[in-house]
VOLUMTI-614894 format. One line per 2 residues: number of its first residue (from 1); their letters; for each residue x, y, z of C-alpha. Coordinates in pm, 1 decimal. Layout:
BEGIN
NUM = a = X:Y:Z  ...
END
This chain:
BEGIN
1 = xx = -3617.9:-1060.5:4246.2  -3806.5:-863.8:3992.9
3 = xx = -3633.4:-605.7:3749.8  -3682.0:-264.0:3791.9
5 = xx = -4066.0:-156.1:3663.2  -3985.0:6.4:3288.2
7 = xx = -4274.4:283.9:3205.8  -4381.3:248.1:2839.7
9 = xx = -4283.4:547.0:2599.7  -4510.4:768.2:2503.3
11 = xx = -4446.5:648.7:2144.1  -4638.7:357.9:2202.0
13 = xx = -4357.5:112.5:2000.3  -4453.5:-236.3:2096.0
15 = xx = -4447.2:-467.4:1793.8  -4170.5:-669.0:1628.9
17 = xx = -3858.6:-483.1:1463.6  -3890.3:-584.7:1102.1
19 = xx = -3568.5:-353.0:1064.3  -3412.9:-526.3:1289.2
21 = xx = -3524.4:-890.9:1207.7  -3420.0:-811.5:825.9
23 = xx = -3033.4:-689.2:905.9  -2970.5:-992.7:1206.3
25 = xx = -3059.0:-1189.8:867.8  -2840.7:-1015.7:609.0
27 = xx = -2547.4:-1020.0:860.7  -2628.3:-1428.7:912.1
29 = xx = -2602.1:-1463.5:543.7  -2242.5:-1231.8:532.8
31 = xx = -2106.1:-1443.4:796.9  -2183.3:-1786.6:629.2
33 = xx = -2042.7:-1610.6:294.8  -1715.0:-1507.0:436.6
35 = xx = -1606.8:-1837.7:601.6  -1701.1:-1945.8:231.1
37 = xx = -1275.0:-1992.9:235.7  -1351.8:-2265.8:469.9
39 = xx = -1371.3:-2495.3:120.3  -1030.7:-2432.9:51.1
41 = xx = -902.4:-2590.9:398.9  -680.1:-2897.5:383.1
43 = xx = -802.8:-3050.5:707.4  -717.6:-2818.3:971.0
45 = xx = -475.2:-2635.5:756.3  -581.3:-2263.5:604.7
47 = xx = -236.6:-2172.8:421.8  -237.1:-2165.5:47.3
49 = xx = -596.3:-1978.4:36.0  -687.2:-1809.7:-282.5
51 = xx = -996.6:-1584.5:-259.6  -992.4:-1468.0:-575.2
53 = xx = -1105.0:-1832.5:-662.8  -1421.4:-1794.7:-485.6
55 = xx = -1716.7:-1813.3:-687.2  -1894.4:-1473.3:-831.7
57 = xx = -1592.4:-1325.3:-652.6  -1668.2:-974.8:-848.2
59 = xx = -2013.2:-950.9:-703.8  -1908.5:-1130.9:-356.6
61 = xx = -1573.1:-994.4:-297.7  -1743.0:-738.0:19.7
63 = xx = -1883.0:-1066.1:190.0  -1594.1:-1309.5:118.5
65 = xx = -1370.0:-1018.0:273.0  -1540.4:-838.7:517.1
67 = xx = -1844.0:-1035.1:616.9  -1710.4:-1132.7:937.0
69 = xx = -1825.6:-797.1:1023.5  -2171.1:-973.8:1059.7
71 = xx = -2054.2:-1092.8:1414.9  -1985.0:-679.9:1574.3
73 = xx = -2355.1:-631.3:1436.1  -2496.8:-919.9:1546.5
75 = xx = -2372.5:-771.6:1896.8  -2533.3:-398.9:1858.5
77 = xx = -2845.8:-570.3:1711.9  -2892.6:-786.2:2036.6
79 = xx = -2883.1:-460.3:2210.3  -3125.2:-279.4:2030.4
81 = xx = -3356.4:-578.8:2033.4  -3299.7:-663.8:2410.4
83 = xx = -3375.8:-267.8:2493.7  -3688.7:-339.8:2305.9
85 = xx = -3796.0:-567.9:2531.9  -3690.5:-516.4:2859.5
87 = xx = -3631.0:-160.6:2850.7  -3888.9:39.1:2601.6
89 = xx = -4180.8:-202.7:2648.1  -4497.3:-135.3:2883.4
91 = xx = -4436.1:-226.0:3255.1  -4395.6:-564.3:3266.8
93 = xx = -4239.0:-740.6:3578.4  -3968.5:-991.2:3466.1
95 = xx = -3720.6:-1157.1:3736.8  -3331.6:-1261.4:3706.4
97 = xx = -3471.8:-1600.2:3699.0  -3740.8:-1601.8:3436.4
99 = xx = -3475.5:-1376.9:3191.8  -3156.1:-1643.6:3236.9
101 = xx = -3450.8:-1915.8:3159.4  -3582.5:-1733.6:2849.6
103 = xx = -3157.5:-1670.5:2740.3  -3104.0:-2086.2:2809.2
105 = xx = -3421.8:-2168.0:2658.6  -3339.9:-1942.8:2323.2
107 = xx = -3003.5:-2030.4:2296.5  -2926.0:-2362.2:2430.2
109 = xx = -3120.2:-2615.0:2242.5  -2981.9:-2535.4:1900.4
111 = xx = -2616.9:-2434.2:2025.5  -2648.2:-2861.6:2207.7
113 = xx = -2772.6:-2978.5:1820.4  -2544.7:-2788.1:1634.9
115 = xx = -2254.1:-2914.8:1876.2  -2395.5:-3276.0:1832.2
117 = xx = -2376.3:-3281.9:1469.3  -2005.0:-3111.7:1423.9
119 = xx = -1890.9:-3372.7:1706.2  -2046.6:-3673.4:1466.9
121 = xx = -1898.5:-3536.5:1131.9  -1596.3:-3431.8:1287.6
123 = xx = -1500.8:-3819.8:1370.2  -1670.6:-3908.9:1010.4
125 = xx = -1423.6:-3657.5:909.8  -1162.6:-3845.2:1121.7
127 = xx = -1232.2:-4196.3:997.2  -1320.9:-4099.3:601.0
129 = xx = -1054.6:-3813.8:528.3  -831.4:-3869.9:784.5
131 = xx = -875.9:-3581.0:1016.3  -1121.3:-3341.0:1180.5
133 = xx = -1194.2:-3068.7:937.5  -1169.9:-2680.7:967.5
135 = xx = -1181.7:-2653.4:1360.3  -995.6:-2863.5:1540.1
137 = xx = -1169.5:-3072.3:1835.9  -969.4:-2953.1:2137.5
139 = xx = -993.2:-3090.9:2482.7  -1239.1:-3198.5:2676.0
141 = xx = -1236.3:-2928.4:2897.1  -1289.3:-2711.9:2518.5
143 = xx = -1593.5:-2951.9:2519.6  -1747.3:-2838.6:2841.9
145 = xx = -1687.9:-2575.0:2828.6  -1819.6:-2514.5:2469.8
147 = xx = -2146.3:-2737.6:2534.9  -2200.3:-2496.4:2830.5
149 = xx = -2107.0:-2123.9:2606.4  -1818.1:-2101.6:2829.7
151 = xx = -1568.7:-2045.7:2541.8  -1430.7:-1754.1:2560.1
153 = xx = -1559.7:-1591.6:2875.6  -1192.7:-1554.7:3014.6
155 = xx = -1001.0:-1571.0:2691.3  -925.4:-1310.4:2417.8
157 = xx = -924.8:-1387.1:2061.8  -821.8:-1672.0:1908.9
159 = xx = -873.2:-2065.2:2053.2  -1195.0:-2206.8:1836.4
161 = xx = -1248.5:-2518.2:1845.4  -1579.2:-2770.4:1737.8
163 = xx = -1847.9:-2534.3:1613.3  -1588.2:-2237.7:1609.3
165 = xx = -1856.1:-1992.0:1562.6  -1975.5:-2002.9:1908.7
167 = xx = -1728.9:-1821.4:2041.6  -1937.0:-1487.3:1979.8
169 = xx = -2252.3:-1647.4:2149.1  -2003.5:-1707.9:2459.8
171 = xx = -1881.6:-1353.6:2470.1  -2252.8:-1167.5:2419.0
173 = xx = -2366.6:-1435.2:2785.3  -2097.7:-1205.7:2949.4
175 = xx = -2265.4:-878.8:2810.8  -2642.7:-1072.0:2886.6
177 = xx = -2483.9:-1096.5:3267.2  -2389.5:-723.5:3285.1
179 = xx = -2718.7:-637.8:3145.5  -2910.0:-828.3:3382.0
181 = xx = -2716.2:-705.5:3672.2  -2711.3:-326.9:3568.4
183 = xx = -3113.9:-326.9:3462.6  -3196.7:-475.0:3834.0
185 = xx = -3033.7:-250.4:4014.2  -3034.8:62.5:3842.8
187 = xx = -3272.6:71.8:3522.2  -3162.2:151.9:3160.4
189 = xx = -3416.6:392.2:3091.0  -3172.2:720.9:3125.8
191 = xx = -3030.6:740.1:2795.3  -2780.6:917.7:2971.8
193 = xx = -2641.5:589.8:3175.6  -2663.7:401.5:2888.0
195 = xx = -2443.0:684.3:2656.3  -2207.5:650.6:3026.3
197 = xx = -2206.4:265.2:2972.2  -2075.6:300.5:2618.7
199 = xx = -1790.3:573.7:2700.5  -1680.5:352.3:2975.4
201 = xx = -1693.7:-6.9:2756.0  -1526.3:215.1:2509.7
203 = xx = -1283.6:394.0:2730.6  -1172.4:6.4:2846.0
205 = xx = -1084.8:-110.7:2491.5  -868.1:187.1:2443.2
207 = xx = -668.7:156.3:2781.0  -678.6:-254.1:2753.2
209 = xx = -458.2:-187.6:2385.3  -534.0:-555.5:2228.2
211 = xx = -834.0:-702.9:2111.5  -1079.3:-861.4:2384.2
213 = xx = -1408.1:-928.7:2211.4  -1595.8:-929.8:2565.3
215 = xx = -1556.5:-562.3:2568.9  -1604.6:-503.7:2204.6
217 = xx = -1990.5:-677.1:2238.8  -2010.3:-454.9:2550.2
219 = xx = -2014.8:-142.5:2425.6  -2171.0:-220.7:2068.0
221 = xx = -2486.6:-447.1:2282.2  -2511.9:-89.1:2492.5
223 = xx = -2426.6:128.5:2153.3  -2770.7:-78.4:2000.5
225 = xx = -2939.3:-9.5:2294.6  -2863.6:345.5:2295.2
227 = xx = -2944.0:371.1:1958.9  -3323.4:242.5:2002.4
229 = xx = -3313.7:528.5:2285.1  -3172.0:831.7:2041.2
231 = xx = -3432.2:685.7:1807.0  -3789.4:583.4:1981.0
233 = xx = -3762.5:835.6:2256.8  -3699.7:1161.9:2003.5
235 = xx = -4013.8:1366.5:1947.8  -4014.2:1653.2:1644.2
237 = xx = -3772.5:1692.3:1402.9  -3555.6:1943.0:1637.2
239 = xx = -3478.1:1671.4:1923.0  -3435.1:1401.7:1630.3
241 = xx = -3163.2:1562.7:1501.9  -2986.2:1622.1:1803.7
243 = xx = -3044.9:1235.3:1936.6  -2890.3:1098.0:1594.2
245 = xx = -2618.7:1349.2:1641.2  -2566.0:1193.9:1996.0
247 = xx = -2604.3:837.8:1838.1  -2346.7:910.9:1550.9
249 = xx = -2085.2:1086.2:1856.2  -2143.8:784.4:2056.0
251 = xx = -2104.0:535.0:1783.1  -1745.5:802.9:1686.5
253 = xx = -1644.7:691.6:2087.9  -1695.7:352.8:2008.3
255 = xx = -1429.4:360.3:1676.2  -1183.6:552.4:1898.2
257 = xx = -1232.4:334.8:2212.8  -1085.6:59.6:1936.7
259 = xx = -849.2:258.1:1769.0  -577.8:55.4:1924.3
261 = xx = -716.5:-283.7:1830.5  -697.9:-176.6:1484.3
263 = xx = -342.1:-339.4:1429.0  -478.4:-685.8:1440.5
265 = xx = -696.5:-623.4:1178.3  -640.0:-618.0:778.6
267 = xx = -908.7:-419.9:734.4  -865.7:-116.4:959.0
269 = xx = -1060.4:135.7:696.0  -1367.5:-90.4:680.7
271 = xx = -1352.7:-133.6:1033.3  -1361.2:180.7:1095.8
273 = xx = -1644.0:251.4:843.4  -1823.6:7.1:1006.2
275 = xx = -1881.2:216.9:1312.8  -1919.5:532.9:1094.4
277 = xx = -2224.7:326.4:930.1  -2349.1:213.4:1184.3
279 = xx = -2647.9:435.2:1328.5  -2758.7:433.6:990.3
281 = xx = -2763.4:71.7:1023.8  -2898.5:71.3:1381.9
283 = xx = -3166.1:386.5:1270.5  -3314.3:146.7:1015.8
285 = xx = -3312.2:-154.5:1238.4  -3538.5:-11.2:1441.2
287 = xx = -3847.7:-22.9:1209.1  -4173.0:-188.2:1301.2
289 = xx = -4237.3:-183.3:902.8  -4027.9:-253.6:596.2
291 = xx = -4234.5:-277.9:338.5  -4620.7:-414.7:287.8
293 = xx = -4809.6:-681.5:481.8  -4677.5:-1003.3:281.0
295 = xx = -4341.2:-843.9:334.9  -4338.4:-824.5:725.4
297 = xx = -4402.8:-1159.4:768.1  -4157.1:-1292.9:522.6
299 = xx = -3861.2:-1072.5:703.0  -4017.8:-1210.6:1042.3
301 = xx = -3929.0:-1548.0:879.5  -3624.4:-1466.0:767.8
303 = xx = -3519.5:-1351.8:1144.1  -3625.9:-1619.3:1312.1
305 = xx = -3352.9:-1831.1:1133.5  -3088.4:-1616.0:1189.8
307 = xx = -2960.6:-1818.6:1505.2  -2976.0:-2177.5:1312.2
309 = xx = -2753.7:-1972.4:968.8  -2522.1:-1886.1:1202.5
311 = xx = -2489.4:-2225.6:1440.5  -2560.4:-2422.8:1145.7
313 = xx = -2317.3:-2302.0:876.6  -2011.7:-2514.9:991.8
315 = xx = -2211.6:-2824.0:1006.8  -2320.9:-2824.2:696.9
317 = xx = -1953.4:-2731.1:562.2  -1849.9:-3022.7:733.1
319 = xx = -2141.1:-3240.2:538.7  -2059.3:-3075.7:185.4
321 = xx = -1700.2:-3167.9:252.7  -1777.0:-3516.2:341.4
323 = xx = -1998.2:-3596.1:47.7  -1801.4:-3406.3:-205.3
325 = xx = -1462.4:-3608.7:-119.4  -1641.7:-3892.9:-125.9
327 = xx = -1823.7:-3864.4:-448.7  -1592.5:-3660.3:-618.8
329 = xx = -1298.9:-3678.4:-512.1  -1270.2:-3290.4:-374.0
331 = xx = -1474.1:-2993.1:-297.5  -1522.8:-2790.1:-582.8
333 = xx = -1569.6:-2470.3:-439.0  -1490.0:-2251.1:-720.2
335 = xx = -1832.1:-2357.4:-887.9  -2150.7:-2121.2:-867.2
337 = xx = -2328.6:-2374.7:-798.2  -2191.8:-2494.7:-494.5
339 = xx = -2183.6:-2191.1:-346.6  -2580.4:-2163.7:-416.4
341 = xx = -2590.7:-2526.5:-297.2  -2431.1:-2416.9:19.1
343 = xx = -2652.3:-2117.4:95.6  -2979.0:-2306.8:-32.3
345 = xx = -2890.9:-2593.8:224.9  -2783.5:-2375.9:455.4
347 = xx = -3148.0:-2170.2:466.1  -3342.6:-2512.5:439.7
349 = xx = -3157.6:-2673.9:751.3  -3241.7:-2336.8:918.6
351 = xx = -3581.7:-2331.8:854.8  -3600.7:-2686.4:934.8
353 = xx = -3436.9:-2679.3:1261.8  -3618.6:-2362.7:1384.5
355 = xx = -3944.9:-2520.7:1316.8  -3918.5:-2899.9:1399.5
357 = xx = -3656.2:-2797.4:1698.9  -3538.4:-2510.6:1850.3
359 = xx = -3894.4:-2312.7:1850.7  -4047.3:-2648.6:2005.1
361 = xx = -3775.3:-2677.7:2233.9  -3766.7:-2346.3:2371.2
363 = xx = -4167.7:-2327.8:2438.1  -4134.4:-2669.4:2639.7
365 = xx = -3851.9:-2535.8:2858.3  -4069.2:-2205.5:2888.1
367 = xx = -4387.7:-2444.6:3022.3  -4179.8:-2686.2:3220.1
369 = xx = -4125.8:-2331.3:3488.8  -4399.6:-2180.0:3381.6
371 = xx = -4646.5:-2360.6:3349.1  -4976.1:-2100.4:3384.4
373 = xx = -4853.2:-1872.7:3131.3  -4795.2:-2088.0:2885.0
375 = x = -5109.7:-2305.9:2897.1
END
């Protein structure tokens, strides 16, 4: 079963998307910032929080309070970057089976690492301070279901347990099915369909009235997607400024498709400039080039550990925790630097695990099927 053949655009645009590559980064980096409060947990408990008392809280204050916005873009990036490849790219015969094995190989190895090493320092955790720290460890079935990103497939918000990030990998495998499915049988080369996609995704969050984050990745994943469309496919300055005007009416859909989520929310205003943002965002993430030579390969680094920041980040919570209870007697989180200590760690494990790891990993899954192409 071989996806629909996708003709190449007569822009050419191959390469990697430096824009792109350079936000997923930046949004890894908010993400770890604003579960910074995770510091200030006694054990599982999250009552009694003072942000204020965050480090270079003047400077930090957008991160530690609206960072989690990271996880919406990581969604519309994945779009835009999945479009990229299976959509906008030169014919190129892929099959349901060789795409699920390229999604397992990517995301799998690390997720099964990252899992081991909360599951250790959770019972450290257990035996040292007393009890598991941050998320709690739920049941087994939580633990099959995490180990397999089978979270929050069926769920709405709320229920993290272990690595408690995950759940946002487990809702965009929902969006990865739908994708797979729709680009089969129909194609996503009509930006039309796509914009259709989007109003309906959006249309469901209205009428569904509270917050399910499988349809909130659905129609930002096809909003990023639609948004490499508006962008790439626009020739002349005339049809550019009529595709960004689509983008920014689609993206308008998209804030009043969740208009009635809102109430969950603390912060309904940023939320909602979030979406107002975000084609400028999306515009710039799709960029072959940021900046000179040197540059494009450092922000091609600093993409390819955007997976491990955000897997990674609880783990090594749960280590500085551990240590600094055990050598000092508490976690002194309102220090400078231990916030750098935590983001310097954070990077290095990253780095570290991408390299010696999950890159490794994925190729020898890759060669185990196929073989030929990889020799």
């Amino acid at each position: 079963m071989k996806f629909r053949d996708r003709p190449k655009t007569s822009s050419g645009h191959t390469g990697i998307l430096h824009g792109a590559e350079l936000v997923r980064f930046c949004a890894a980096i908010g993400v770890a910032i604003f579960h910074y409060i995770h510091f200030q947990y006694s054990g599982l408990e999250s009552t009694d929080l003072d942000y204020k008392a965050q480090p270079i809280y003047p400077l930090l204050a957008p991160f530690y309070s609206f960072g989690g916005l990271g996880v919406p873009l990581f969604w519309a990036l994945s779009g835009l970057v999945f479009f990229h490849v299976y959509v906008l790219q030169p014919t190129q015969a892929f099959s349901l089976k060789e795409f699920w094995i390229n999604r397992a190989s990517r995301l799998l190895p690390l997720h099964w690492m990252a899992l081991a090493a909360t599951l250790a320092l959770q019972a450290a955790s257990a035996i040292r301070l007393g009890s598991p720290q941050i998320y709690p460890l739920g049941t087994p079935f939580d633990l099959v279901a995490n180990a397999f990103l089978a979270s929050h497939w069926f769920a709405g918000w709320g229920g993290q347990v272990l690595n408690g990030p995950v759940w946002s990998v487990s809702v965009e495998v929902i969006v990865y099915l739908f994708f797979s499915i729709t680009l089969f049988f129909w194609g996503l080369s009509s930006k039309v369909f796509v914009g259709l996609l989007v109003l309906l995704f959006a249309c469901l969050n209205f009428i569904a009235g509270e917050y399910w984050p499988v349809l909130e990745a659905a129609n930002l994943f096809f909003l990023g997607g639609f948004a490499l469309q508006a962008v790439r496919v626009a020739e002349g300055l005339r049809s550019k400024m009529l595709n960004f005007t689509l983008l920014w009416v689609a993206s308008l859909v998209s804030l009043v498709g969740h208009a009635g989520t809102f109430a969950i929310f603390e912060a309904d205003l940023v939320r909602a400039l979030f979406y107002l943002f975000l084609p400028l965002i999306l515009a710039f993430a799709t960029r072959e080039k940021v900046g000179p030579k040197l540059g494009l390969e450092l922000t091609r680094r600093l993409g390819s550990l955007t997976y491990g920041i955000y897997l990674l980040h609880v783990p090594v919570q749960l280590l500085l925790i551990l240590l600094s209870r055990e050598v000092l007697g508490q976690v002194p989180f309102e220090q400078p630097a231990f916030l750098i200590i935590y983001l310097a760690g954070l990077i290095l494990m990253a780095d570290l695990a991408f390299r010696k790891f999950e890159l490794p990993a994925k190729v020898r899954i890759r060669e185990a099927f196929y073989p030929k192409r990889w020799s």
